[in-house]
Every structure is written in structure tokens, then in C-alpha cells.
N, C-alpha and C positions, 0 to 999 in steps of 0.2 A: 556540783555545778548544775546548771539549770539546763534542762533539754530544750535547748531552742538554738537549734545550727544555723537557721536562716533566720532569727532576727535579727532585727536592726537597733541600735544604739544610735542616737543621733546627739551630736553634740553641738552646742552653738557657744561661739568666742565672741564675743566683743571688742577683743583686742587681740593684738600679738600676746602678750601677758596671760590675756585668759588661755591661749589656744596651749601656750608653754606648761602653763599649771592641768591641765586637760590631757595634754599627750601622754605623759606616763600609764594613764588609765586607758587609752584606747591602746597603745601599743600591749598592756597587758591583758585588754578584752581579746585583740588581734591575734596574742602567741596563743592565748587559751582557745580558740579555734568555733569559739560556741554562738558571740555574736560578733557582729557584725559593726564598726563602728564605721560611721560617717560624720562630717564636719557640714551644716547647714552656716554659709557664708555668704550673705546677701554684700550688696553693689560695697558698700564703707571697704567688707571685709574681704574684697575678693583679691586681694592681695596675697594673703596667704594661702591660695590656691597650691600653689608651686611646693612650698613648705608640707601640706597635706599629702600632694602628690609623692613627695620625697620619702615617707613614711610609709610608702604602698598604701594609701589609703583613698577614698572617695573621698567630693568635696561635692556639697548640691545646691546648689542657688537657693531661695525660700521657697518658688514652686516645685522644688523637687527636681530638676534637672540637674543633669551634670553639668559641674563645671569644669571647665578645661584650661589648659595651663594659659592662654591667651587672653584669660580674663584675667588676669593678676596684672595686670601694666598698670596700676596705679598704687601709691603709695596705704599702706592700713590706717584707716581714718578710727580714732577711738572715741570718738562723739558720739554716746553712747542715747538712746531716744528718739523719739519721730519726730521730724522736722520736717516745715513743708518745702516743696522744689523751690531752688534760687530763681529769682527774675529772668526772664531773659524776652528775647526780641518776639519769642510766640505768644501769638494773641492769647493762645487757650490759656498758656502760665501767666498772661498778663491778666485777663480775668480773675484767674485762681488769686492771684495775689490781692485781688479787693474784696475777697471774701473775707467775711466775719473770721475769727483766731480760729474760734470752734469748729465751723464749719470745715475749716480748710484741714484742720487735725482730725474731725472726723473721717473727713476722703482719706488722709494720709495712713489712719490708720485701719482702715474701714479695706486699703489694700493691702494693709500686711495682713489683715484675719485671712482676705481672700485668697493669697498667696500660700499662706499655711495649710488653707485647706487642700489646697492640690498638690501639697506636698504629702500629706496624707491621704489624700485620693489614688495617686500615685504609688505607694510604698504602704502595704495594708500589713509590714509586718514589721513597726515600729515599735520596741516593747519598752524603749525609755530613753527619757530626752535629758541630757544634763547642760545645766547651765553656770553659769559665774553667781548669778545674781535671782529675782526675781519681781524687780521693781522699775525696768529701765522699760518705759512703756514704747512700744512699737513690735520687732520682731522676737525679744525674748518672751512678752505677757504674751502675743497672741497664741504663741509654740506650746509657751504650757495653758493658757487656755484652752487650748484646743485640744492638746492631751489632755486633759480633766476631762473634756465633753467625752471624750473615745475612752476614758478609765483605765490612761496610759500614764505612770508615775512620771515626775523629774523630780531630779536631784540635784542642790545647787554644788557647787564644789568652788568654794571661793577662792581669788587669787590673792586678796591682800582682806586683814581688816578692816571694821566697816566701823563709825560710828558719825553719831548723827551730826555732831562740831563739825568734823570735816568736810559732811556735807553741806551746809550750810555758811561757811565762812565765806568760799568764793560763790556762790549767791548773792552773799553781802554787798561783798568787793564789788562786783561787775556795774558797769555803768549805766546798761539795761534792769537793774534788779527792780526798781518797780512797777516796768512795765511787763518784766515776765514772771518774775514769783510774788509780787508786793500786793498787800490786803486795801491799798489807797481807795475803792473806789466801792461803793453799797453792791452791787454785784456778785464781788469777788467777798465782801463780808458774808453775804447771804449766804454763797458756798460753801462757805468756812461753817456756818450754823449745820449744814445738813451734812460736810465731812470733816468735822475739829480733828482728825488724827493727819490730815493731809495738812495741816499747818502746824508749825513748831518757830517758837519764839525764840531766838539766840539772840544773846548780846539787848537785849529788851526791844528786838525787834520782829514783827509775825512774816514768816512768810510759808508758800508752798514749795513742797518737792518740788513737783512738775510745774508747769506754766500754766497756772491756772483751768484755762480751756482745755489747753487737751487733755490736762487730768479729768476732764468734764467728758470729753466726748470718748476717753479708754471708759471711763466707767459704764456711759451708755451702750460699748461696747462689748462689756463685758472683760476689761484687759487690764483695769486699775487696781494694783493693789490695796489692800485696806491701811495696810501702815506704811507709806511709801518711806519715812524715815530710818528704817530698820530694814538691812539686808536681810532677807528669810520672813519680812512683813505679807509677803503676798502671797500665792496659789501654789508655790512648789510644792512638792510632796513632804522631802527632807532637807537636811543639811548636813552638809560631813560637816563638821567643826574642827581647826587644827587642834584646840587645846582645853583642856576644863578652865583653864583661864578665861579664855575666850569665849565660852557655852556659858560660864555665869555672867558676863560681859554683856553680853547677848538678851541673854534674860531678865535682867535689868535693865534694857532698852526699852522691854516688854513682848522678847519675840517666846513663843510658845514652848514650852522647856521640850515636849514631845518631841518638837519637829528636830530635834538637833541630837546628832549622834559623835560623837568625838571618835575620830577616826584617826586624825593627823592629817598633814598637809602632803599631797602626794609628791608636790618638788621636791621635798627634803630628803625623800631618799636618798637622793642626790650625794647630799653632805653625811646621809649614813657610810653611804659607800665609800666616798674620800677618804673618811674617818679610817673604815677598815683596810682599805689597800694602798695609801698614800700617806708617808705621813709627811708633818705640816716641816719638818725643814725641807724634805725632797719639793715639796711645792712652793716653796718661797727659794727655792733656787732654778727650779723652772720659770721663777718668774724675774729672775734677776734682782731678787732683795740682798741685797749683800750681808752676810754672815754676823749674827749678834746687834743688828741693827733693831729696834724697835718699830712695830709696822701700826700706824691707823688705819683703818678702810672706813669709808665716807659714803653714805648712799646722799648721792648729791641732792638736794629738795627740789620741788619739781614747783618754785613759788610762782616763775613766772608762764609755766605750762598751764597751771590751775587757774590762774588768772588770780592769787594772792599776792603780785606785784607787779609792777610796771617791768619791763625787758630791760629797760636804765637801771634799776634801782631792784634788779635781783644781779643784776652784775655788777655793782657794787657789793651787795652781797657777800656773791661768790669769791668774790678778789679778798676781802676781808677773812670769810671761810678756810681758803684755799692757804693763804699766806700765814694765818695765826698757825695752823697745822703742821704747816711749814719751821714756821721757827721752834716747833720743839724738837728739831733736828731727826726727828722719823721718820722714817719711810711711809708715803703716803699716800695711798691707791685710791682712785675715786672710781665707785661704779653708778653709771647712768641709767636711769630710768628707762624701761625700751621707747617710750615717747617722747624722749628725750633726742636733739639732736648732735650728733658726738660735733661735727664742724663744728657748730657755735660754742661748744664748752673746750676744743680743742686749745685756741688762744689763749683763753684764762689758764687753762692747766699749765701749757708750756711757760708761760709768764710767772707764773709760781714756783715752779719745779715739782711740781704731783703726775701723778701717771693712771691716765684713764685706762682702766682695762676692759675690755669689750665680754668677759668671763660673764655665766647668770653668779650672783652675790652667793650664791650659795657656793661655789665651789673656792670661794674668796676669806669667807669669814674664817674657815676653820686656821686661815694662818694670821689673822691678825691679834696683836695685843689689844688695843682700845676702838672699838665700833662707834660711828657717830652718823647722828640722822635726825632729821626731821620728823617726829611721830610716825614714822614710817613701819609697817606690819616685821620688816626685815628683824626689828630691835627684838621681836618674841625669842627669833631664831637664837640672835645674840646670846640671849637668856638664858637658853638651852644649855649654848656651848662655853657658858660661864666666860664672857666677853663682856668684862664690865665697859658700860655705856653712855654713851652722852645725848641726849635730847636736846638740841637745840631750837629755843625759840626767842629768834630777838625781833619776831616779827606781828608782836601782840596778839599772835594765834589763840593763846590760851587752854589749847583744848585736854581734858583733864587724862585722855587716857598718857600712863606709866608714869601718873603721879604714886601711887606706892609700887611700883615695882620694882623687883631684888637687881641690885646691882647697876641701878641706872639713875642717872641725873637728872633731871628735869632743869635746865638753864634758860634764862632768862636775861639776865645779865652778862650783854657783849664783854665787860670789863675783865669776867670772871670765867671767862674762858680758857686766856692763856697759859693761868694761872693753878685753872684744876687738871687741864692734862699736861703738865711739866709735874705736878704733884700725884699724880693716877702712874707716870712712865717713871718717876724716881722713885715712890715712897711707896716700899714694898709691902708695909705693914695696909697701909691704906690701899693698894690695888685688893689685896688678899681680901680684907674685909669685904670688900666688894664680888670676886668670886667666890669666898663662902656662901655669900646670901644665895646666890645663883644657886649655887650647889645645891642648896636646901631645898631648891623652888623649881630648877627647871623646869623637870616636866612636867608642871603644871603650865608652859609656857609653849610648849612646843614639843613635840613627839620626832624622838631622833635613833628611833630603832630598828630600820630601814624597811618596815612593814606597812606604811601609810597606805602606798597604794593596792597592798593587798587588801586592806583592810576596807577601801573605796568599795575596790568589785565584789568582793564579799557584801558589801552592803546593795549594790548593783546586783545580786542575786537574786539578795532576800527581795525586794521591790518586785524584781520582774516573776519571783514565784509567787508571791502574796495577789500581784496581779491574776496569774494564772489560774491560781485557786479558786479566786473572786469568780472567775470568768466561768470557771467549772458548778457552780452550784447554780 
């Protein structure tokens, strides 16, 4: 282990999600006793203050103050990026709002550098900052901005899969698209000439990651990634990667083979441990599955969260989803997105007869027969645990990842839904086929040997001693 009893570890969430995939590692930096992990949660995320606290751990605003349980009265906003303040009756925000895009994204961002630095004026013994991501311009660029400047590493540690279709489909969708990412106007071409990696063409259409200007004034600020399309495109140091699936996934995007170290996903410990001390009938009778019964578990799609459909016309959807699942008379768990709100999916469930369980998916998978999702990162896990798989997309997504993947569907066609899991739940020959492939492949899919998140802090070592050395010559 590394000699540093009084450093600090700072970690930054974005979400409830991010903070979930993040905790295993501070809790494990925490029992090893050597640094010191804090949770850096600006205004969005000072919800999970309480959650932090719960853990014995600090929580610190972006200037580095503590925060206290009294800041969490608002709900965790995952709108991830700098936006500038909403309207309101003061003259000063009503000025601010007729300011040029740029400008106003400039101040906007111009106070999260300024806020980072007193967060490190503050705490001079920050030895590495991890985060989800390295591309979501505002408080995450400027943290590790500003560690680069000080030759202080980060490390990303992702929550879900990343790939560029997903980013760019609800861009598409949105009713604003070309007034915040669209190439319409000689301007915004001209910017495209001096940074062509900040536009990508989907569906035969150009747009940017970011909204044009402020990807303009992070860059003048020094806080724009160079490939904003590619999570790990920007200034982090490293990346833990869940899978070699994933690392050549990655690399093929174009992110730097270096930066990326396969470590595994540190939630899944999670489903290691179930594996060894639970097995899957004692948990499907904690869960009230009744005996011999056939189970689906469903990571519900998050179409009209993402803004990929209207709130009408993803509950239509759902009712379709919920019900085809339904009729092949199995038991049929649905787990929600944490951004997800359980109220409004509660109706649809009850109406169907499926059962929302509030469980993270992970402690879910290991008792069901057929896993089904929306492109969702959950389906690698699947993989692993040889859960032959349904990808559903009847909502002309298209997006190409787990076109060859072992033991998984790619659907398209609503018709031929209800058709292949009554044939996946009776036809034993054809489930098999499908978990052989897995078998062959898993872990190239997902790492389920209950070492991920040793394997983080060990990498969390190496970083903060290579730092050290650095500092020493």
C-alpha cells in the first residue's frame, strides 16, 4: 500500500448511479485506513449528502467546504454539464440571459474552474480525483483540469457503457436539436473546421456533443475534451474498464488503448458474493417467486427519461412490454432505472401483473431465466452469468452495440417477440444453445470473481505512487 495516511481521495458522482458504482471503492479505500475518501457534490447533487454521511464519510461542496446533512432537501438532478441560471424576477439573471450562448457559458464555467481551485487551495493533500466520466463539461472537466495543472492523476470508473449512437439519438429526438447541437448556421460550420472530432454524423445528420458555444468557451478555458464523443476522450489519467469486450469497444471508437486498464466493474462484486453465499432458489423465495416457475427480469428502458419518446407513447410502450412478458405466463420482475420514477411505472406494473422490485439489478439477475433490455450496459453482466438475452428495439434506435454478442437477440420486430421468449422458456435445446455461447465468452463480457474492486484500488495505488515518484525527482 502507499504511504499516505492523510491523503485525500476525492470522488465526484454525477448521479445517484455514479455515487453506487463509486462506493465499493471508497468504502474499501476507507477500511484500508491509508486515504482518505471524500465525495465532492455540487448544488444538482447535494442530495446525496445524507447517503455519504451514512457511510462515515465527507461530502464537500466544489469549493471545498463541508457539506452538511441540511443541504440534501432537494431531490439528485442527473443533468449532467453547465447550464446557465434559469430566469427569474432578478435584474442581474435577467441581464445574464441576453447575453450571447458563449458568453453566458463562459461565466458559467469560468465559476466552476474558480470553485475547483478553492477546493484545492483548501485541501493541499488531494492525491486523486475519480470520476464516472471525463467529458461532461462544467464540474467534472474543471476537477480534472485542475488536477493535470497540480500533476494530481484521475481515474474514471464508469457506471454504464458508453457508446457514441446512444449519445447522439436523443440529441436527434429533442425539439431544440438545432438550436443546441445543430451545424445550421456558417458559424457553427466554421467551429466544426477548427474542431471536426466535436461533431459526429448519425443517422446522416452532423451534430455536436456539447452545445456548440460552450463547447467553445470549455475549450478557451481550458476544460473541453478533445474527443467529447468517447467516454475516456478527454484529460483523465486512466480508466478502469469492466471487460476486454469493452476495452476493444472503446478502442474502436478511437479512445487511446494506454489509457484503459480492465479491471472489472466494481458493483459486481456484488453478484460475486450472492453467487457464493445465496443460492438462486433461497433468493427467489425471498422474493416470493413461487417454485418451478419460470422468471424474466426486465431492465425497464429509460425511452421517455432520455427524451427517445413522448411520455404517451413510451407508455404505450411499456403496457405492450409489460403485457407480451406477461403472457408467457412467468414470473416477471421489472427493475427501474434509479432515474427512474417508481409512482409513475407503479400503474402500468399493477395493470399488467409484474413486480417492480426496488433491489440494484445486480442482486436480481443471478435468479432469473431470460434477462431483457434495452441496449442497456446491465446485458454484459447477463453475459457473464450465462442469461440468454433479449435486446429489444422496436423503437428504430438501431444502435449496433450486441449485434454479435454470445447469447443475445437483437429484436426489432414487435411481432416476434412473443414468439421467441415462449420458444427461449420451452425449447430447451434452443435456451442451451444460447448459454453455451455465453459460456465460451463470458468473461470477455464482464469480470464476476469478486476482485473488481480490489483490483480499482490497486490501480488507485499505482497512480498515487507513480504520482509520488514523479514529485520526488
Amino acid at each position: 500500500m502507499v504511504n499516505t495516511s492523510d491523503g485525500i481521495v476525492v470522488f465526484l458522482p454525477l448521479s445517484k448511479a455514479n455515487f453506487l458504482e463509486m462506493l465499493p471503492i471508497a468504502k474499501g479505500l476507507l477500511s484500508a485506513g491509508r486515504l482518505r475518501p471524500v465525495f465532492c457534490l455540487d448544488s444538482k447533487r447535494a442530495g446525496l449528502t445524507v447517503a455519504v454521511h451514512g457511510e462515515e464519510m465527507e461530502a464537500w461542496a466544489p469549493d471545498g467546504s463541508l457539506r452538511i446533512a441540511s443541504d440534501a432537501t432537494t431531490p439528485v438532478r442527473d443533468d449532467d454539464g453547465a447550464t446557465p441560471p434559469e430566469n427569474s424576477a432578478s435584474p442581474k439573471k435577467r441581464a445574464f440571459s441576453l447575453l450571447p450562448s458563449f458568453f453566458q457559458s463562459l461565466a458559467v464555467l469560468r465559476a466552476e474552474r474558480v470553485r475547483i481551485r478553492k477546493l484545492f487551495a483548501k485541501h493541499s493533500t488531494v492525491r486523486l480525483i475519480i470520476v464516472a466520466g471525463d467529458r461532461n463539461v462544467g464540474i467534472e472537466t474543471a476537477l480534472i483540469a485542475e488536477g493535470n495543472r497540480r500533476n494530481i492523476p484521475s481515474l474514471i470508473v464508469p457506471f454504464a457503457m458508453s457508446f457514441p449512437e446512444a449519445a447522439a439519438e436523443p440529441r436527434l429526438r429533442i425539439g431544440t436539436f438545432q438550436e443546441k447541437y445543430g451545424l445550421h448556421t456558417l458559424p457553427r460550420k466554421i467551429l466544426r473546421s477548427f474542431f471536426p472530432s466535436w461533431v459526429r454524423v448519425h443517422k446522416g445528420t452532423p451534430m455536436f456533443f456539447h452545445p456548440a458555444w460552450t463547447g467553445l468557451a470549455a475549450w478557451c478555458l481550458g476544460m473541453m475534451p478533445k474527443k467529447p464523443w468517447i467516454i475516456g476522450g478527454g484529460s483523465a489519467t486512466l480508466m478502469a474498464a469492466e471487460s476486454e469486450a469493452i476495452k476493444r469497444d472503446l478502442i474502436e471508437q478511437g479512445m487511446t488503448p494506454e489509457k484503459l486498464v480492465v479491471t472489472g466493474k466494481p458493483g459486481l462484486d456484488a453478484i460475486a458474493e450472492q453467487l457464493r453465499t445465496v443460492r438462486a432458489s433461497e433468493k427467489r423465495k425471498a422474493l416470493g417467486i413461487p417454485d418451478g416457475v419460470k422468471v424474466i427480469l426486465c431492465s425497464v428502458p429509460q425511452l421517455a427519461e432520455h427524451d427517445l419518446l413522448s411520455w404517451d407513447r413510451h407508455k404505450q410502450e411499456m403496457e405492450f412490454l409489460f403485457q407480451t412478458m406477461v403472457a408467457t405466463g412467468a414470473y416477471v420482475l421489472l427493475s427501474l432505472h434509479p432515474k427512474s420514477d417508481r409512482a409513475w411505472y407503479q400503474p402500468l406494473a399493477d395493470g399488467a401483473g409484474v413486480h417492480i422490485n426496488d433491489e440494484r439489478i445486480y442482486q436480481l439477475l443471478p435468479v432469473c431465466d431470460i434477462f431483457i433490455a434495452t441496449y442497456s450496459s446491465i446485458v454484459a453482466q447477463a453475459i457473464a452469468l450465462h442469461k440468454p438475452s433479449i435486446v429489444i428495439d422496436f423503437y428504430e434506435l438501431q444502435y449496433p452495440l450486441y449485434a454479435d454478442a454470445p447469447g443475445v437477440t437483437v429484436l426489432r420486430d414487435r411481432e416476434k417477440f412473443l414468439p421467441l421468449l415462449k420458444n427461449l422458456l420451452t425449447d430447451a435445446n434452443l435456451y442451451d444453445t444460447y448459454v453455451r455461447a455465453q459460456k465460451d465468452h463470458g468473461t470477455e463480457w464482464a469480470l464476476l470473481d469478486g476482485k473488481n474492486t480490489e483490483r480499482v484500488i490497486a490501480l488507485v495505488n499505482r497512480l498515487i505512487k507513480e504520482r509520488n515518484t514523479q514529485e520526488q525527482k
